[in-house]
VEXDREN-2710 file (C-alpha; in Angstrom, 1 decimal):
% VEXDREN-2710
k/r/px/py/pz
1/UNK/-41.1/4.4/-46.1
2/UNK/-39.6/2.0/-43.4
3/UNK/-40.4/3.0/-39.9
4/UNK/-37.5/1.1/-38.2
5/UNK/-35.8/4.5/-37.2
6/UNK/-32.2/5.1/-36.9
7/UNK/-31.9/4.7/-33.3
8/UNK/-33.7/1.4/-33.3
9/UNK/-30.7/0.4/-35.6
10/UNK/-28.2/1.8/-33.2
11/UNK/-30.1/0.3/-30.0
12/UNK/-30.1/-3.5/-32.0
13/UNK/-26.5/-3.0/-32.3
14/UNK/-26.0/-1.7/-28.7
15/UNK/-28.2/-4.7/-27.4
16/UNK/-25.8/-7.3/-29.6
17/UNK/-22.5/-5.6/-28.6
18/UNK/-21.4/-8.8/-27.1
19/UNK/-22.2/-11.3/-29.8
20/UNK/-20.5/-8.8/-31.8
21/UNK/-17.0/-8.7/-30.3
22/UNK/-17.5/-13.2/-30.2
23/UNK/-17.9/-13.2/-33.8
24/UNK/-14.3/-11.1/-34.1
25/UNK/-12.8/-13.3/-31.8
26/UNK/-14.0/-16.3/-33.9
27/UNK/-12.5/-15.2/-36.8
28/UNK/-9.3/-14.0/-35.4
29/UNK/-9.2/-17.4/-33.5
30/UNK/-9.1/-19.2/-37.0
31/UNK/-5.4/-19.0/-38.6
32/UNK/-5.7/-17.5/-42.1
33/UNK/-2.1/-16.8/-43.5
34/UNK/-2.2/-15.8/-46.5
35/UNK/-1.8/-18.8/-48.9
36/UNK/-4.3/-20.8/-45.5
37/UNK/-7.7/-18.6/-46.7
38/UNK/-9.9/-22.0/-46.6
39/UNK/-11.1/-22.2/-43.2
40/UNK/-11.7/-18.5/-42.4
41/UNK/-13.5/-18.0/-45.8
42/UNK/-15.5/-21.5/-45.5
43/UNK/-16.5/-20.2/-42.0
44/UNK/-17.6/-16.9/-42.7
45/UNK/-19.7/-18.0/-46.5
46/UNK/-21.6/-20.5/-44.0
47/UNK/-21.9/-17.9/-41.6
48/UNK/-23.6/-15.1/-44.4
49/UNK/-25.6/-17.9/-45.9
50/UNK/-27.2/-18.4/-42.4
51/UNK/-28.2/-14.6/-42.1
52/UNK/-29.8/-15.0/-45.6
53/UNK/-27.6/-13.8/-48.1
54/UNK/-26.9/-15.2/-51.2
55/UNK/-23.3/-16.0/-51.4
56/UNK/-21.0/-16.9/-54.0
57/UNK/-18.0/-18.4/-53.4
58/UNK/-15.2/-18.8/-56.0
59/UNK/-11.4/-19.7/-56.7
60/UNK/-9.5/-18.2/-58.8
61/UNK/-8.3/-19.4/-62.3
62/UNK/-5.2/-18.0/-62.0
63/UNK/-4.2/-18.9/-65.7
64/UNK/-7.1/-15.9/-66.7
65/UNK/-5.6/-13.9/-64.2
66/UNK/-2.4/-13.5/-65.8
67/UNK/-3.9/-12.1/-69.1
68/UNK/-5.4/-9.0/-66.6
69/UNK/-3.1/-5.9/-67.1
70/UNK/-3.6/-5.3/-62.6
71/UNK/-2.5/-8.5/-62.4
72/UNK/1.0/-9.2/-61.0
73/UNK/3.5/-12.2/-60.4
74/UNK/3.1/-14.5/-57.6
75/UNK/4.5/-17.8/-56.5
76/UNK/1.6/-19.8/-56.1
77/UNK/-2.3/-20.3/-57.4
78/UNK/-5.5/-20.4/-56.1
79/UNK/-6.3/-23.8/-55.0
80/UNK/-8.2/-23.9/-52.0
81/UNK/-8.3/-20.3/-51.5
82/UNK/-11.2/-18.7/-52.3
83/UNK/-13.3/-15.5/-52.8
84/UNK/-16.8/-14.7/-51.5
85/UNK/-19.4/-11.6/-52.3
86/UNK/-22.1/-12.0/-50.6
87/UNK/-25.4/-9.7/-51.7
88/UNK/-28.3/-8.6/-49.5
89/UNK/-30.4/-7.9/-52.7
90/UNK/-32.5/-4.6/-52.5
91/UNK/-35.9/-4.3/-53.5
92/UNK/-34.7/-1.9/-56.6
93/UNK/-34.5/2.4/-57.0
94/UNK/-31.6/2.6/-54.6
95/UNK/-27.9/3.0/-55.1
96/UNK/-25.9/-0.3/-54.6
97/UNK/-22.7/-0.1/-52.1
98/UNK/-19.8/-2.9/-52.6
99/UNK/-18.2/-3.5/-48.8
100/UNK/-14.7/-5.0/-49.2
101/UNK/-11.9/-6.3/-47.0
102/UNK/-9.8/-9.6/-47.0
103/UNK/-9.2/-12.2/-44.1
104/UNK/-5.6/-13.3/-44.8
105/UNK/-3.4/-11.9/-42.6
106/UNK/0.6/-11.9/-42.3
107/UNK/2.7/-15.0/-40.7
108/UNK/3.4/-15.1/-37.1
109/UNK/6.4/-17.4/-37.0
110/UNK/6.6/-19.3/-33.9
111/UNK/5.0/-16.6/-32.2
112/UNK/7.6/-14.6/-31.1
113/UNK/7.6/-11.3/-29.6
114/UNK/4.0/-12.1/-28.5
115/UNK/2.5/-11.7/-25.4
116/UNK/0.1/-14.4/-25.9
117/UNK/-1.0/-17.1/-28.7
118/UNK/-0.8/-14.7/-32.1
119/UNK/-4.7/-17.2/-32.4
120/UNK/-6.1/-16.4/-29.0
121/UNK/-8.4/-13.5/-29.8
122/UNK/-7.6/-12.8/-26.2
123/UNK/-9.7/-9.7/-23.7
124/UNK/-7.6/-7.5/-22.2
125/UNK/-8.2/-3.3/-21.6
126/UNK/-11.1/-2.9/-24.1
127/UNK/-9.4/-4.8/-26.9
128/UNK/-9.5/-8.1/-28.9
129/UNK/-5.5/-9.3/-29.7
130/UNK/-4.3/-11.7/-32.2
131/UNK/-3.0/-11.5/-35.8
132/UNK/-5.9/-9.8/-37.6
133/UNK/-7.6/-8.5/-34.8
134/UNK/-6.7/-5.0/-36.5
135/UNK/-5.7/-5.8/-40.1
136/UNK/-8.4/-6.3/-41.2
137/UNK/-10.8/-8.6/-39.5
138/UNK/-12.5/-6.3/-37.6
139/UNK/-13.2/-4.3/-40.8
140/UNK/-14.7/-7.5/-42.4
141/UNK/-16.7/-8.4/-39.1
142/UNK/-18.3/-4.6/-39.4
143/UNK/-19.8/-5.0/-42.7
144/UNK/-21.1/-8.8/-42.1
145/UNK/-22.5/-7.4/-38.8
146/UNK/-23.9/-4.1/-39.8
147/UNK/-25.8/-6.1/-42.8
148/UNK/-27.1/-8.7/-39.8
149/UNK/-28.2/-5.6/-37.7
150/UNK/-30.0/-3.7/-40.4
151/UNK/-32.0/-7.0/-41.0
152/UNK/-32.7/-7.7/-37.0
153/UNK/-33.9/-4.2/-36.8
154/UNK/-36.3/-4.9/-39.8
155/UNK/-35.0/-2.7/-42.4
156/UNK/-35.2/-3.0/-46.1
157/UNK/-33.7/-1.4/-48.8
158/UNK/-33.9/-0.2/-52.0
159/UNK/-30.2/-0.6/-53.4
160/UNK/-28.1/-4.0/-53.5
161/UNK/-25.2/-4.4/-50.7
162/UNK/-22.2/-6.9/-51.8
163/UNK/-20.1/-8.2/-49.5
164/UNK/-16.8/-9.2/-50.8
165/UNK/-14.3/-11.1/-48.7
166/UNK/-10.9/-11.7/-50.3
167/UNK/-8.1/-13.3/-50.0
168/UNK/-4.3/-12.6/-51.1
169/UNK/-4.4/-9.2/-50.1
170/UNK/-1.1/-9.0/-48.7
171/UNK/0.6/-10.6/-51.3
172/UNK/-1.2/-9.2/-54.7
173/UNK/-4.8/-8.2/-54.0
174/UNK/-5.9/-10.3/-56.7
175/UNK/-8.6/-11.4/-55.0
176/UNK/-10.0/-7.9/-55.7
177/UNK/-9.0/-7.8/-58.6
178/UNK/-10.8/-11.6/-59.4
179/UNK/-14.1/-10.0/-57.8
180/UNK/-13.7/-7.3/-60.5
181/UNK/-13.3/-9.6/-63.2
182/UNK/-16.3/-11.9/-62.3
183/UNK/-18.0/-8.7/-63.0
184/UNK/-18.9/-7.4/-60.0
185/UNK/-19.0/-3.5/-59.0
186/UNK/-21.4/-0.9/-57.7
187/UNK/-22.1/2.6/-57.4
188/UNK/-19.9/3.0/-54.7
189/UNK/-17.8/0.9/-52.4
190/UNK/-16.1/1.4/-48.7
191/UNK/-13.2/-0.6/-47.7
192/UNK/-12.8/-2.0/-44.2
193/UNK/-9.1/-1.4/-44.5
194/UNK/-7.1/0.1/-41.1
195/UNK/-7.8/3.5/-41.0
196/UNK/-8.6/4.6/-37.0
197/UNK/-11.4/5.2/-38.2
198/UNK/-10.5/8.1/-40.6
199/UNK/-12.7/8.7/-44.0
200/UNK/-9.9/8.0/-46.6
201/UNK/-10.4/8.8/-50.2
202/UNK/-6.7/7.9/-50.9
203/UNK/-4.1/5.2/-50.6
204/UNK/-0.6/5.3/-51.1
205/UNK/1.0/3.1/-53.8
206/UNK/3.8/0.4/-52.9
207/UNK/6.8/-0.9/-54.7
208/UNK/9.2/-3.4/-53.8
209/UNK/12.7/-4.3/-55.4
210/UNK/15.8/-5.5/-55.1
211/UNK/19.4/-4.1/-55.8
212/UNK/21.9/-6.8/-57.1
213/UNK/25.7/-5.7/-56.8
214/UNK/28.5/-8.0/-58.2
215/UNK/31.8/-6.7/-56.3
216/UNK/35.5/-8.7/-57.2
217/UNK/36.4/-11.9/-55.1
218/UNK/39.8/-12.3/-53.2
219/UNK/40.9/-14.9/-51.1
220/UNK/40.3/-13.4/-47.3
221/UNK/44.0/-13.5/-46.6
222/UNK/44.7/-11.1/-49.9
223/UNK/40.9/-9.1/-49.4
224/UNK/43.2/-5.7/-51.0
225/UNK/43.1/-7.6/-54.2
226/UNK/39.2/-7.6/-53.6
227/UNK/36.3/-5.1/-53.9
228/UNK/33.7/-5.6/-51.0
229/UNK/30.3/-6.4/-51.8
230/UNK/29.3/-4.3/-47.9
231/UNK/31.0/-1.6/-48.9
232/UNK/29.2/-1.0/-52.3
233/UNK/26.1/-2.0/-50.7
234/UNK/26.5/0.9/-48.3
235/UNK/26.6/3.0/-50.8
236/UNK/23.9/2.1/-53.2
237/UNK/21.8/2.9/-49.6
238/UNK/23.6/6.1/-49.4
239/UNK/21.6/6.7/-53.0
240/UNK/18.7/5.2/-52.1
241/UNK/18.6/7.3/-48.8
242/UNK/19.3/10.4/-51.0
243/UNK/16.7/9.4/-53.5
244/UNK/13.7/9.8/-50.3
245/UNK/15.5/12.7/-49.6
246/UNK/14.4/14.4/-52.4
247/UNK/11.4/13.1/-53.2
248/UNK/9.8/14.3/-49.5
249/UNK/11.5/17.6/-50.4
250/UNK/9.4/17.4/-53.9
251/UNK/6.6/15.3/-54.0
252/UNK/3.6/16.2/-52.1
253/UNK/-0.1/15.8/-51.8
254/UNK/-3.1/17.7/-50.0
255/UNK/-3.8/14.2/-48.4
256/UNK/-0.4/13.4/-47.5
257/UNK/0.4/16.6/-45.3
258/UNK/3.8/14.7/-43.5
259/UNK/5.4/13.6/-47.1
260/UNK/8.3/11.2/-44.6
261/UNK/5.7/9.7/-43.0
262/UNK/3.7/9.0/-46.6
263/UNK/6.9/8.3/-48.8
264/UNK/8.9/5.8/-47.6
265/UNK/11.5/4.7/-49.7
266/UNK/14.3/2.5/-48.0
267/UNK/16.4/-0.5/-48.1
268/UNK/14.6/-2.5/-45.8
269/UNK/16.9/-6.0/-46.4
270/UNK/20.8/-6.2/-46.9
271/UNK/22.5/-9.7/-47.4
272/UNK/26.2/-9.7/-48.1
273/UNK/28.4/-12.6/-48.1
274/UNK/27.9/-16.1/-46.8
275/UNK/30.8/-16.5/-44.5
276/UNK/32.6/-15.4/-41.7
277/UNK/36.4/-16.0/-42.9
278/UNK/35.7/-15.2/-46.6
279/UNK/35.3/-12.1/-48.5
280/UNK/32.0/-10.4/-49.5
281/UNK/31.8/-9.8/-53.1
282/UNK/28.4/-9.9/-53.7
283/UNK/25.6/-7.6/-51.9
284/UNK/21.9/-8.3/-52.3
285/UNK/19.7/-5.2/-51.2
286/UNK/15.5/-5.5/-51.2
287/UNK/13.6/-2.4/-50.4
288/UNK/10.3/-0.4/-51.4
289/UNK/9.2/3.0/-52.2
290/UNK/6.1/4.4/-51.3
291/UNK/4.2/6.8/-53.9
292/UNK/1.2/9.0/-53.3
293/UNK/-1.8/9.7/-56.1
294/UNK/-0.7/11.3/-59.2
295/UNK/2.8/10.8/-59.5
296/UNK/3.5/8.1/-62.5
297/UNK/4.0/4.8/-60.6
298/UNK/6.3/3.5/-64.1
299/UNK/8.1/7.0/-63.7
300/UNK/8.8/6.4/-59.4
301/UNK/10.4/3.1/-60.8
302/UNK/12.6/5.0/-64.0
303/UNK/13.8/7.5/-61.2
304/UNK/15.1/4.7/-58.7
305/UNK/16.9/3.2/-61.9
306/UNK/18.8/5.8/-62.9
307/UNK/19.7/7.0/-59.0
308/UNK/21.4/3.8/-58.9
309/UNK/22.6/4.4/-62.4
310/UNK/24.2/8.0/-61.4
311/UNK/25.2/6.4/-57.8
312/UNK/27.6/3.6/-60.2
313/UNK/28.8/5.7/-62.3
314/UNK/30.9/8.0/-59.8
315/UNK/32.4/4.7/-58.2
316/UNK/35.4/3.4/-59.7
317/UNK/34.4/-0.6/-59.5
318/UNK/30.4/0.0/-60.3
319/UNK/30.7/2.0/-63.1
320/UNK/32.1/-0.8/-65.3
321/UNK/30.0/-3.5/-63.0
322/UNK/26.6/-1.7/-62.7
323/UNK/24.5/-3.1/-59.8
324/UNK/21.3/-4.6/-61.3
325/UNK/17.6/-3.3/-60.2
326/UNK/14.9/-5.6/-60.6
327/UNK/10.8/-4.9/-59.2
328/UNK/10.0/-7.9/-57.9
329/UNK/7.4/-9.0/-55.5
330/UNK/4.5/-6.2/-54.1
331/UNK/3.5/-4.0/-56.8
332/UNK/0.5/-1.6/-55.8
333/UNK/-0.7/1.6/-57.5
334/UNK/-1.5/5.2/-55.2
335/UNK/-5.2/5.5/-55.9
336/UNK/-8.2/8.4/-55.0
337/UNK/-11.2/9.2/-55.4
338/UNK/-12.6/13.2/-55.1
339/UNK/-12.6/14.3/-51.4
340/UNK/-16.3/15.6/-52.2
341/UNK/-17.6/12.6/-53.4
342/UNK/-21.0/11.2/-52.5
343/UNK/-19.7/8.3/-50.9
344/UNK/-17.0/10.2/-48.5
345/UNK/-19.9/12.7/-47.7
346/UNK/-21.9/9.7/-46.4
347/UNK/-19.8/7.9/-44.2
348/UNK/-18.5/11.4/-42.8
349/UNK/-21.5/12.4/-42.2
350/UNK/-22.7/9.2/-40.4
351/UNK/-19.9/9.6/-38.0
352/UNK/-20.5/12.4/-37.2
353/UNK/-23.6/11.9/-36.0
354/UNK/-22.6/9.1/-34.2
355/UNK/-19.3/10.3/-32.5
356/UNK/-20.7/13.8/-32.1
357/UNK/-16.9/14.9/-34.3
358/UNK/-16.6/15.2/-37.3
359/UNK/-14.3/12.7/-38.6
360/UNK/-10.4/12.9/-40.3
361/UNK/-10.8/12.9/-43.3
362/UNK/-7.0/11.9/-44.7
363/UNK/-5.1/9.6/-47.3
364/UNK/-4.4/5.9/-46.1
365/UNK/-0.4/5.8/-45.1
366/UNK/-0.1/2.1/-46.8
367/UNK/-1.6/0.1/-50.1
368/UNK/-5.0/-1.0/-50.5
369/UNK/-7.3/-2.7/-52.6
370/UNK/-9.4/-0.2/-53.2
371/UNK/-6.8/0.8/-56.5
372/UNK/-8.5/-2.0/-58.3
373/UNK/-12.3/-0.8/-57.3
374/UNK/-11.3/2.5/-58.4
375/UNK/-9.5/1.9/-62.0
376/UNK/-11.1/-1.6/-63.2
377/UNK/-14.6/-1.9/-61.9
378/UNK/-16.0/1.9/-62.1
379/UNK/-16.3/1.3/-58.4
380/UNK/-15.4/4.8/-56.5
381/UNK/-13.9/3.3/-53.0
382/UNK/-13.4/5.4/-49.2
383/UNK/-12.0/3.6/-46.9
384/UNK/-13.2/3.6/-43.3
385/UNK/-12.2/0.7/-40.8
386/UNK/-11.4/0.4/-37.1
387/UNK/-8.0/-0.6/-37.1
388/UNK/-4.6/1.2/-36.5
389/UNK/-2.4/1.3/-38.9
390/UNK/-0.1/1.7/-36.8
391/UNK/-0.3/-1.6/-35.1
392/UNK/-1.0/-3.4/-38.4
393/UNK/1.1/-5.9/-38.7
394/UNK/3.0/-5.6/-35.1
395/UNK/3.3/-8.3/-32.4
396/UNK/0.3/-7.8/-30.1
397/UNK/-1.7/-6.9/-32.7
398/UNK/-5.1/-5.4/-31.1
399/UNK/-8.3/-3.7/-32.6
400/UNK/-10.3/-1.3/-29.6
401/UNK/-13.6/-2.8/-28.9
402/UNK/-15.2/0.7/-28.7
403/UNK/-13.9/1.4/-32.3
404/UNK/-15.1/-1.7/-33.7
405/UNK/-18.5/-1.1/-32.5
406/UNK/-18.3/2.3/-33.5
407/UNK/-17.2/0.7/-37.0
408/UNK/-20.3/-1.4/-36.8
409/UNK/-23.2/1.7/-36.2
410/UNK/-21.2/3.8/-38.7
411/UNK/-21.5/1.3/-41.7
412/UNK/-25.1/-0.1/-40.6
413/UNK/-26.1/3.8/-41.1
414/UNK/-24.3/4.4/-44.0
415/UNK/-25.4/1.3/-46.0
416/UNK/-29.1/2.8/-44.9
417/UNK/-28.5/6.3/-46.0
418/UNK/-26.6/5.2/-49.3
419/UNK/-29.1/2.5/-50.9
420/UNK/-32.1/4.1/-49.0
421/UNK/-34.8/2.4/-47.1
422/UNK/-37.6/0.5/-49.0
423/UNK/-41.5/0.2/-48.1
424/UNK/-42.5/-2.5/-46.0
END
């Protein structure tokens, strides 16, 4: 067997903690909104080709996506936007372990509400800032880096590792869902998704949609003769509103022990109108619905149909002018994998040893790639990353230093202990 021990692996990474946090602040520096992958994914395929891996790097032909029954509707290709894996191949007789995360990351408009340049990967109290700092780019940086550690340390190992960096995450995830149709998968796979470092064998599903309501015009000055498009609006939320109500009162999930805090479902958008002096007949109302694993994610839709249905029919103007529900835009399925499986016992275990605690173990409170790992590739996914959640997505987005090294010894372990050390 290899005699690089564990703690030689820890001490490499301990000794490189602050080439480390400059490779996170490289990436967060580059932009990478999604539909802008190029640079970040050109960067970091140059940057895993120089560690030794062999990398592929792919676009997508979006034209064979669309015959894929995960796939769903989006506004643009894949031009220009690629995918990577990159594999550290093993010498054979260990498991292989797929690490996946994507580098696009959500606009940040002219930059305001931030502190600083949304780019500047900026220092400050133990954390690096910047759009992606959390979501996910530290998650990405931690498998890259934990691969590069295991090798300076001098390990080899038995199984394959794949790194996969995506793109289109928060749009689709078909870049996933492209890795798993070029044919890759493993025995098992972690994603680097937010998670405060949490081992999560679940995700909650997403759905977005949008409520159209056709109300009757009047000229302002005769707005009696009219039916107002705000006033139906409000409520059509009223129903919506009602329809979370219930479903946190009847939906739950061993995973998902706060069912409001795991079941959103909200109008999140409401556009009435288009003047100040004229009358609102029409009402436009966009929202989502969170779903946990096991409930039918065709069947969450059906019941947000006919709430809306019910909600028209007891209104005098609706019920002969029935608002319109369409599912358009996001569209991700809840997804798990056994609490007790191998791959949750080993990164569970690994923090524990290195934390001392043993870790949460809990169901990931937004969507994640990891649904098309777990139902198209024969891929069982935990997901395990440094980020907050909770800051995901927020102005000032940040990632702890401290968590993203911890992120770096707990996956350098856990690739060792899943695809075993080889002779040599």
């Amino acid at each position: 067997m290899s005699t690089v021990s564990r703690q030689d692996i820890l001490s490499v990474i301990d000794a490189n903690r602050d080439q480390a946090v400059a490779f996170l602040q490289k990436m967060v520096s580059i932009p990478s909104v999604t539909g802008d992958e190029a640079a970040i994914q050109d960067y970091l395929s140059k940057y895993m080709a120089g560690i030794g891996l062999d990398v592929d790097m792919w676009e997508t032909d979006w034209e064979e996506l669309k015959k894929h029954p995960g796939y769903r509707p989006v506004d643009r290709g894949y031009e220009n936007r690629p995918n990577i894996v990159a594999t550290w191949k093993g010498q054979g007789g260990g498991r292989s372990l797929l690490l996946n995360g994507h580098t696009d990351v959500i606009p940040v408009g002219n930059g305001e509400g931030w502190s600083d340049n949304p780019w500047s990967a900026a220092i400050k109290d133990g954390r690096v800032y910047g759009r992606g700092s959390c979501d996910m780019k530290s998650g990405v940086a931690s498998h890259i880096l934990a691969v590069q550690f295991l090798q300076a340390a001098g390990v080899k190992l038995k199984g394959d590792v794949y790194i996969n960096v995506v793109i289109d995450e928060e749009v689709s995830g078909h870049g996933t869902l492209d890795t798993v149709i070029r044919g890759y998968k493993a025995d098992a796979g972690i994603s680097g998704e937010t998670s405060d470092l949490a081992v999560q064998p679940a995700c909650i599903g997403r759905i977005w949609f949008e409520i159209e309501i056709q109300g009757k015009p009047a000229g302002v000055q005769q707005r009696y003769l009219g039916v107002s498009g705000i006033e139906l609006g409000y409520k059509i939320t009223q129903a919506v509103n009602a329809l979370e109500a219930h479903r946190v009162a009847t939906v739950s999930h061993p995973l998902y022990p706060s069912a409001i805090d795991s079941l959103p479902c909200l109008i999140g958008s409401f556009q009435a109108g288009n003047y100040p002096s004229a009358f609102p007949a029409t009402c436009l109302l966009k929202g989502s619905i969170g779903t946990v694993p096991g409930e039918d994610h065709e069947g969450v839709k059906q019941s947000l149909v006919d709430q809306i249905a019910k909600a028209a029919a007891e209104d005098p103007w609706m019920k002969d002018h029935p608002p319109v529900v369409r599912f358009v835009g996001y569209d991700a399925q809840a997804s798990e994998i056994p609490r007790d499986h191998a791959i949750v016992t080993t990164v569970s275990d690994v923090y524990k040893e290195i934390t001392g605690k043993a870790p949460v173990i809990s169901g990931r409170q937004g969507a994640a790639d990891t649904r098309f790992l777990n139902l198209y590739a024969d891929t069982p996914t935990v997901i395990f990353g440094p980020g907050s959640t909770a800051v995901m997505h927020a102005n000032d987005e940040y990632v702890s230093i401290d968590d993203y090294v911890t992120a770096i010894k707990v996956m350098a372990l856990s690739i060792l202990d899943w695809c075993e050390a080889a002779e040599g």
